[in-house]
LUMZA-930659 format. One line per 4 residues: number of its first residue (from 1); for each residue x, z, y of C-alpha. Coordinates in nm, 4 decimals, padded with zeros to 6 digits. Example, Ala and Ser with C-alpha at 12.3 -4.5 7.8 and 13.67 -1.06 7.14 Angstrom:
REM residues 2
1 = 01.2300 00.7800 -00.4500  01.3670 00.7140 -00.1060
REM end
This chain:
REM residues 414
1 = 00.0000 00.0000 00.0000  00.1302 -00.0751 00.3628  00.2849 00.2014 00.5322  00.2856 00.0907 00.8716
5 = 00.3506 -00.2501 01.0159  00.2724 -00.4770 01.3145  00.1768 -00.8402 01.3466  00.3828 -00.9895 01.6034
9 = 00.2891 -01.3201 01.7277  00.3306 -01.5092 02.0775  00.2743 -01.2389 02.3235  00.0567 -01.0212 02.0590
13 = 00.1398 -00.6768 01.9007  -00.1446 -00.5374 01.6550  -00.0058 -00.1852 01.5032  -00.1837 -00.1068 01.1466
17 = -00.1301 00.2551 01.0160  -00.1038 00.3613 00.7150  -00.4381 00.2941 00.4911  -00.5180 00.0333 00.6702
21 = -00.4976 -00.3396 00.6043  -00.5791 -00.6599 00.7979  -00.8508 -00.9367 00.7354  -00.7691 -01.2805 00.7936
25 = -00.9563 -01.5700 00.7201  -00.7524 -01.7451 00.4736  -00.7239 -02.1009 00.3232  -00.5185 -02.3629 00.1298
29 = -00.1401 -02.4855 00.1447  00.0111 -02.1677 00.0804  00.3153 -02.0598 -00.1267  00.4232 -01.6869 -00.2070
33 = 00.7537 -01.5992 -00.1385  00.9434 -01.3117 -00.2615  00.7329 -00.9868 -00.4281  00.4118 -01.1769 -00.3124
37 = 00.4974 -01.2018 00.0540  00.3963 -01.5176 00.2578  00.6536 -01.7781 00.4024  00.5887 -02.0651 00.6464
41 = 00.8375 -02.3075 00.7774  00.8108 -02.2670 01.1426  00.6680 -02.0133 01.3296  00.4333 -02.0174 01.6192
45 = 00.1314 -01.8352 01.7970  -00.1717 -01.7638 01.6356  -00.3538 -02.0227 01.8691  -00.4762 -02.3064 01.6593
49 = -00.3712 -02.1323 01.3117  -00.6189 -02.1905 01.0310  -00.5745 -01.7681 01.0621  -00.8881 -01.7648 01.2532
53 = -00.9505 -01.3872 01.3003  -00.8398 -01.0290 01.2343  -00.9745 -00.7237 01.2395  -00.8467 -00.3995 01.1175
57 = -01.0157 -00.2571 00.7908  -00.9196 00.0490 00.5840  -00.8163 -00.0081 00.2285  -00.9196 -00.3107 00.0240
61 = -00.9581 -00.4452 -00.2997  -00.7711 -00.7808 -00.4020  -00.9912 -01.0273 -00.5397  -00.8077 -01.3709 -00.5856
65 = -00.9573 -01.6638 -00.8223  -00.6702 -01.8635 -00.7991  -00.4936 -01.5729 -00.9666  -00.1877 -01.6224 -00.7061
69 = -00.0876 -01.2990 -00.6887  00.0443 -01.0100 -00.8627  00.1853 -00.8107 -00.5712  -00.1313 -00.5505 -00.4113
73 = -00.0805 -00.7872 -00.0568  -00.2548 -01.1357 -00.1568  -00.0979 -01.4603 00.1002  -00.2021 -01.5196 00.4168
77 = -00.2183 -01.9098 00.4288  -00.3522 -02.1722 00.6630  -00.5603 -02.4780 00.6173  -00.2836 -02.6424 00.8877
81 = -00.0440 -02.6866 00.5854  00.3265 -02.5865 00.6038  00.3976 -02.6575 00.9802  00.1816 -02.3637 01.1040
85 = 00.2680 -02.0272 01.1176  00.1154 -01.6913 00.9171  00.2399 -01.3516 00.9634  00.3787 -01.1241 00.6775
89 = 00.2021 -00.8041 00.6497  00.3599 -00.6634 00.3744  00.7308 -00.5420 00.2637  00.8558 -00.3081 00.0357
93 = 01.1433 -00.1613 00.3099  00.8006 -00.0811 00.5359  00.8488 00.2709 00.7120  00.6248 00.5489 00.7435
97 = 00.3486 00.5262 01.0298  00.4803 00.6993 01.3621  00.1978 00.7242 01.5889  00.4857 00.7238 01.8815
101 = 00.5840 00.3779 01.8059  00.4768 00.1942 01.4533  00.7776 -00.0057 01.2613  00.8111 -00.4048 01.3442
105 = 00.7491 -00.5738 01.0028  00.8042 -00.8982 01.1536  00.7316 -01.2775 01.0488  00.8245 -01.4864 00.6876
109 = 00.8003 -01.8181 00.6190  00.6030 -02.0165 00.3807  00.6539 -02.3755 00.2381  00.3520 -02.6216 00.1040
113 = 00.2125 -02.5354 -00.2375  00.2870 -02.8118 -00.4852  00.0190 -03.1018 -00.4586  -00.1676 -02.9639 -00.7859
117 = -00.2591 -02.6671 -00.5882  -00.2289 -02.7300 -00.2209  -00.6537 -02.7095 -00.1800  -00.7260 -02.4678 -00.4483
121 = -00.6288 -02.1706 -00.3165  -00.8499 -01.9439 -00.1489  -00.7794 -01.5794 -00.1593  -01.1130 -01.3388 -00.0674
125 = -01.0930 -00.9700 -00.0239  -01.3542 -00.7313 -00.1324  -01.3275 -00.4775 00.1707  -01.4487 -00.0994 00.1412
129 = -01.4414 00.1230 00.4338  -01.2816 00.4662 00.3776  -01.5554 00.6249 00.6263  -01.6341 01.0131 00.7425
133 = -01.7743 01.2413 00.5010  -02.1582 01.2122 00.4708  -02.1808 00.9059 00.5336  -02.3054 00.6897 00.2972
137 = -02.1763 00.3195 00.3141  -02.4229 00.2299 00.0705  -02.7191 00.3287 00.2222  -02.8735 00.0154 00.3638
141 = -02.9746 00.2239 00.6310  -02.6473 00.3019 00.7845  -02.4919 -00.0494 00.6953  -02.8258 -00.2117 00.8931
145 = -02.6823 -00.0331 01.2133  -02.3596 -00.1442 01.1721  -02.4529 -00.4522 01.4092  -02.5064 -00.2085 01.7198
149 = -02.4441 -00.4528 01.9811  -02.6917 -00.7283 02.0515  -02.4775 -01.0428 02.1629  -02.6623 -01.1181 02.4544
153 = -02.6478 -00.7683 02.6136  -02.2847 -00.7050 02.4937  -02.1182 -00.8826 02.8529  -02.3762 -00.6934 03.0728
157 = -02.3331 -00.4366 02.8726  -01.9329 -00.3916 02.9006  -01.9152 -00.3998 03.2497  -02.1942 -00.1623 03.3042
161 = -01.9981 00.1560 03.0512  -01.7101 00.0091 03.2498  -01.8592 00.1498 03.6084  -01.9775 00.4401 03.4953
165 = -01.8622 00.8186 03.5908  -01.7788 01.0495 03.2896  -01.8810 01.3361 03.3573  -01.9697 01.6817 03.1464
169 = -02.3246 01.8001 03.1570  -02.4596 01.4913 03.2875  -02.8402 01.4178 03.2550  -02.8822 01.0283 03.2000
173 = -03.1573 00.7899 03.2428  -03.1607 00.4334 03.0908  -03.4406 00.2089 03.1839  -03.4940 -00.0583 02.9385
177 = -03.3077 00.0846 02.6931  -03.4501 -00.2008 02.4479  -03.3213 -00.1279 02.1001  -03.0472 00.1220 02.2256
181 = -02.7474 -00.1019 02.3797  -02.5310 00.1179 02.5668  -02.7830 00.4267 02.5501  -02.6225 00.5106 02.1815
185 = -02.2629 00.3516 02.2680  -02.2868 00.5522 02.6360  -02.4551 00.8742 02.4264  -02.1036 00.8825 02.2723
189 = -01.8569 00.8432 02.5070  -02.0265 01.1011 02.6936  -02.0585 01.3397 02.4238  -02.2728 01.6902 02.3099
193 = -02.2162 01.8108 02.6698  -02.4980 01.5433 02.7970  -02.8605 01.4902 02.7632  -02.9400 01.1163 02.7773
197 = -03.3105 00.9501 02.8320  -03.4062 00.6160 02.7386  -03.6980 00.4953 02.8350  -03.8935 00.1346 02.7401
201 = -04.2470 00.0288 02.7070  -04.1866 -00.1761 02.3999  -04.2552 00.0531 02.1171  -04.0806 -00.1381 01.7832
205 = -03.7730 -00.1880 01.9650  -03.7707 00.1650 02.0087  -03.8218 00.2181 01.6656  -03.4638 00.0195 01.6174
209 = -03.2707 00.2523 01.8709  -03.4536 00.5497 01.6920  -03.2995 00.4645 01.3432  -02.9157 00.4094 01.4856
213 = -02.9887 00.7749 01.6975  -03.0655 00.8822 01.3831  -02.7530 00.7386 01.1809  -02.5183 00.7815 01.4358
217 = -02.5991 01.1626 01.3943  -02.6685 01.1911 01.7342  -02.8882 01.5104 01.8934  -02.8536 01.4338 02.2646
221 = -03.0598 01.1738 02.3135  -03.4618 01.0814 02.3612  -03.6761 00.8423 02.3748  -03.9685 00.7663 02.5869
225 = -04.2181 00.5230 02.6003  -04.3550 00.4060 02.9503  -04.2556 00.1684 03.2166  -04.0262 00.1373 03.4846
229 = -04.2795 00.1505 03.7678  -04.4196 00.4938 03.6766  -04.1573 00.7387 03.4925  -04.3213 01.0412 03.3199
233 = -04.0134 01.2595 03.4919  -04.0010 01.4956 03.7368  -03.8152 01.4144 04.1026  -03.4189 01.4940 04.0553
237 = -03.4429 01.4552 03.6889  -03.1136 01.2860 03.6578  -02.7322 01.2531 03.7421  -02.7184 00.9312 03.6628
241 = -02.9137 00.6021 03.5900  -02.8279 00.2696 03.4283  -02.9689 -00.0275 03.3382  -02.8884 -00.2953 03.1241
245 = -03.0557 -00.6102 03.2726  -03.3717 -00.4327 03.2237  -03.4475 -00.4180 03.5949  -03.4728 -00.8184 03.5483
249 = -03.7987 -00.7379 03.3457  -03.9845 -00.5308 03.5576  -04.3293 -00.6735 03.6339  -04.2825 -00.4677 04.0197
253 = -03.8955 -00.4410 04.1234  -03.9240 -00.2430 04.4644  -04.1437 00.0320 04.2874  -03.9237 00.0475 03.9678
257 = -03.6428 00.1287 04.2081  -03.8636 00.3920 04.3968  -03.9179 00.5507 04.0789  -03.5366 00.5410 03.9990
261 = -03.4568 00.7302 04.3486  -03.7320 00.9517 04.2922  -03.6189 01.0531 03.9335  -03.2060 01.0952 04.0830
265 = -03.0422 01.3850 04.2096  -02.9190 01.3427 04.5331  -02.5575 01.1659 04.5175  -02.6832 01.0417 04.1452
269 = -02.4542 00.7254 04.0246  -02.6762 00.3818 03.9459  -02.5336 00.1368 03.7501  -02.7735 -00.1843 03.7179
273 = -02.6540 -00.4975 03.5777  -02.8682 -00.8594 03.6195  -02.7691 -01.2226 03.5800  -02.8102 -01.4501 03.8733
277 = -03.0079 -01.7425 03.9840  -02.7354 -01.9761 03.8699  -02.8183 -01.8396 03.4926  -02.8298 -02.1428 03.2534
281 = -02.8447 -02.3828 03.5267  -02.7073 -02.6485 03.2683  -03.1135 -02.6344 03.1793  -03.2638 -02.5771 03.4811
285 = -03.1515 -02.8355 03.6532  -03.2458 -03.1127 03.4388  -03.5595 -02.9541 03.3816  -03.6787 -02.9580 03.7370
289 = -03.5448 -03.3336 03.7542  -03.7682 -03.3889 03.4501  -04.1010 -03.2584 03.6335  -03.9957 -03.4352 03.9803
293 = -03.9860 -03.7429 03.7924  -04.3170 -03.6974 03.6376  -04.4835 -03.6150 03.9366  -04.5308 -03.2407 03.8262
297 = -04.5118 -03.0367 04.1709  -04.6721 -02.7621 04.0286  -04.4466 -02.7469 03.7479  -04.1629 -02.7410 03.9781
301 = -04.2925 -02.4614 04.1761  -04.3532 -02.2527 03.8783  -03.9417 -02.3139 03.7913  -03.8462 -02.2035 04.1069
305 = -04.1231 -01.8898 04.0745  -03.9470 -01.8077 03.7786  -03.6157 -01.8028 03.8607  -03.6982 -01.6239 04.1705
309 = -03.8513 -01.3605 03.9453  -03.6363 -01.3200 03.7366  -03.3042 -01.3635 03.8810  -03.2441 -01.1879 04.1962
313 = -02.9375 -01.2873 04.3975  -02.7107 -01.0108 04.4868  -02.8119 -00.9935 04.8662  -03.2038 -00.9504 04.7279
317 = -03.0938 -00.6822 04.5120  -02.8893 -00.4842 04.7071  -03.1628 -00.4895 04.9418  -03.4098 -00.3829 04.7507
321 = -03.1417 -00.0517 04.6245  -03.1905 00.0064 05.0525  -03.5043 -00.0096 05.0658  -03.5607 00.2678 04.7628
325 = -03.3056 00.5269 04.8755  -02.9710 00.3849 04.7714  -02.6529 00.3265 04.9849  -02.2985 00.2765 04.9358
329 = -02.3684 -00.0245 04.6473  -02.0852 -00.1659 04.5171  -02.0820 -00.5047 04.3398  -01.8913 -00.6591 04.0845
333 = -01.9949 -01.0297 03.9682  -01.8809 -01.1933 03.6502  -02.0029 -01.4650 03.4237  -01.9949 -01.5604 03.0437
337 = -02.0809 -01.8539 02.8753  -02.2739 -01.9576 02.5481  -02.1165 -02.2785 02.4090  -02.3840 -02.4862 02.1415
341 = -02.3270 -02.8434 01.9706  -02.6055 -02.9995 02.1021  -02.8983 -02.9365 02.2997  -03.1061 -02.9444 01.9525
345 = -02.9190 -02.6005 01.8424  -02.9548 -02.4315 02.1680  -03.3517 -02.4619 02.1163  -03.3322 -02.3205 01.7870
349 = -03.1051 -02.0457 01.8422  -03.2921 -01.7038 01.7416  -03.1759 -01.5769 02.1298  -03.3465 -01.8822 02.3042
353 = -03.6669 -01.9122 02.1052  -03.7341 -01.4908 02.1490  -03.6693 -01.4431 02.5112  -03.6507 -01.7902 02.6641
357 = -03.8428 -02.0670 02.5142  -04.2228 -01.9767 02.5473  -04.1615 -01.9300 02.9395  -04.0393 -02.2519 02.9346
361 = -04.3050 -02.3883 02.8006  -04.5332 -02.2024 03.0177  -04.3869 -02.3982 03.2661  -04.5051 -02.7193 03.2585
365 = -04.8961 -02.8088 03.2265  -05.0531 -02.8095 02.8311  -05.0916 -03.1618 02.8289  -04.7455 -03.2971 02.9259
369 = -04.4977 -02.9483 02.7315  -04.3993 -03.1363 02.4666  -04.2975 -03.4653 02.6093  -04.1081 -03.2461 02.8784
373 = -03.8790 -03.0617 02.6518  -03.8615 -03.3730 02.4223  -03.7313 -03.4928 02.7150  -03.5105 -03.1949 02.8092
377 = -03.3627 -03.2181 02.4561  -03.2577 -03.5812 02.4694  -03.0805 -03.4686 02.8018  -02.9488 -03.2173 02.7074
381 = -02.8325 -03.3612 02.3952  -02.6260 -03.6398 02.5532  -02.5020 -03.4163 02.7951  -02.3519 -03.2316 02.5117
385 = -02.1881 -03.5659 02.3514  -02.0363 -03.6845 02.6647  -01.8943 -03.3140 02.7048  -01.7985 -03.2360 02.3253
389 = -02.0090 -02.9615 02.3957  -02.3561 -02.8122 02.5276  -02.1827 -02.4807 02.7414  -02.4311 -02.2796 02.9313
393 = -02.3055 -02.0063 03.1948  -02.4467 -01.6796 03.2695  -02.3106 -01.5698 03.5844  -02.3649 -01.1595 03.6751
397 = -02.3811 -00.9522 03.8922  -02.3013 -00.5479 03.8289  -02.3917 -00.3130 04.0962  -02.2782 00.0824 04.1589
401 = -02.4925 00.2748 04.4079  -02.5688 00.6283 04.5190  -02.8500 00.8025 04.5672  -02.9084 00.8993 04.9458
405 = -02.9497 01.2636 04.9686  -03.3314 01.3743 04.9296  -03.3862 01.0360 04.8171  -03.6259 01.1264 04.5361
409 = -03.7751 01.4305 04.7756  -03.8762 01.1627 04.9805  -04.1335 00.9827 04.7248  -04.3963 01.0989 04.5470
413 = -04.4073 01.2592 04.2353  -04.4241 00.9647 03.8989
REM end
């Protein structure tokens, strides 16, 4: 078993401990070297390797078909052939793990595989966690919350845990806290020392956040059901409040905020993230060109409705903090992107047809939807084969505010 090592690549240091190995996706042209350890003729960064990812595991199980290995460290190859580099994660000189500074391995080198066997290997690891006492990695309860992060709300996400204030004995609010994404995630970074509230009107999500509360083994943190717009909390409730792109989905923004300033403490942190008018304009523009073309005014005005709904610019949003009882915003914009094949995929993707597609369609009059985003698809379609791509950006905006002193004294009770 490896004692320590590192993989050292172009301008990339990964330390493994002891107990722990690394997964890499691995394919044909290989050749063992020496004791089982992987050899390639040249070596070079990981960029463009048939290695495609890693990601630290504890111990594993070998299990190789192509029998082609008797060492406990089966090769690292790459479908690139003998001109591309893999790194050697194994040797028997390996010393023990110092958590001050873990022992450079190094790299090997590894020539083709003779032509009998150069696409026959493939070497697959059975993987097994060495996890904490009581819990169960069997239970297909604990392994369904293993997927914590919903892929959408992971960017947002990130940037909001990255603005907020650790504290001890903070009392936090999330609105929208959907199925729990960074309520659990911000739950635990704070730790026992904090009481955390999320709060969402959609029941069976909650149901979701409930079950990773529950497997997380967490005791700090509630749920509630009810809307933005009128909290069931007393005024000065809370140190802090986030939300993750919930505020987006609001049916009433200026009286969800009210309720958030009526809810803080005075000098409570709010962290609110929301993407920006300029979200996916890769469809919205040559949707709107689609319904000008067709005569569809209406339809046009409902796009811009929407957008304007649902997207606030920064300038419309810090305004609206103002206008609730927040001062002293600070804003931090980013922006992702979601890359697809084709416009075809986009449409089908699980993401799209839950939260986007049926206000699409809502857009344009009964009679003329389907021709529309026929339309839209051909479009988008050949945009995507003139680009070698369909990309769509999601550009953000994450903003840090205050709470004005007697903010929440100043409205009403929820």
């Amino acid at each position: 078993m490896v004692s320590a090592s590192q993989v050292v690549g172009a301008g990339w240091v990964m330390s493994i401990p002891r107990g722990w190995g690394v997964v890499l996706a691995a394919s044909s042209r290989s050749q063992l070297g020496p004791k089982g350890r992987t050899r390639a003729e040249r070596p070079h960064g990981l960029t463009g390797c048939g290695v495609r990812q890693g990601a630290l595991l504890p111990t594993y199980r070998q299990r190789c078909p192509a029998s082609c290995v008797e060492n406990d460290i089966p090769p690292l190859s790459c479908s690139h052939g003998s001109g591309c580099a893999v790194y050697n994660l194994w040797r028997p000189q390996a010393q023990p793990f110092d958590p001050q500074g873990a022992t450079t391995i190094g790299r090997s080198r590894l020539p083709s595989l003779p032509a009998s066997a150069a696409d026959s290997v493939l070497c697959s690891w059975a993987m097994t966690f060495q996890a904490s006492p009581g819990i169960d990695l069997d239970d297909p309860q604990v392994i369904a919350v293993l997927d914590e992060v919903p892929l959408w709300s992971a960017p947002f996400g990130l940037a909001l845990l990255g603005r907020v204030r650790l504290r001890r004995n903070l009392r936090v609010l999330e609105v929208g806290c959907g199925t729990g994404f960074p309520l659990v995630e911000l739950a635990q970074r704070l730790g026992p020392s904090c009481q955390l509230v999320g709060l969402d009107p959609w029941r069976a999500v909650q149901q979701r956040a409930e079950l990773k509360i529950k497997q997380v083994g967490l005791t700090n943190v509630e749920l509630v059901c009810g809307t933005a717009e009128k909290m069931p909390f007393a005024d000065e409730s809370f140190d802090l409040v986030v939300s993750n792109n919930g505020l987006s989905n609001v049916a009433d923004l200026d009286q969800a905020l009210a309720e958030c300033a009526r809810v803080c403490e005075p000098g409570a942190q709010l962290v609110a993230t929301h993407n920006l008018p300029a979200t996916m304009a890769e469809v919205y523009l040559p949707y709107e060109a689609i319904l000008t073309a067709r005569g569809l005014t209406g339809a046009v005005e409902r796009l811009h409705a929407h957008i304007r709904a649902k997207r606030k610019t920064v300038t419309e949003m810090v305004a609206a903090l103002e206008r609730a009882g927040f001062e002293r915003a600070a804003v931090t914009e980013d922006v992702f992107h979601m890359r697809f094949l084709d416009g075809t995929t986009m449409l089908q993707h699980f993401l799209i047809r839950i939260g986007f597609l049926e206000p699409w369609r809502a857009i344009a009059p009964s009679s003329d939807v389907d021709a529309v985003l026929a339309e839209l698809t051909e479009r988008l379609d050949e945009q995507a084969r003139q680009a070698g791509e369909l990309r769509l950006t999601i550009p953000f905006a994450c903003i840090d505010a205050v709470a004005k002193p007697s903010a929440g004294a100043q409205r009403g009770g929820g």
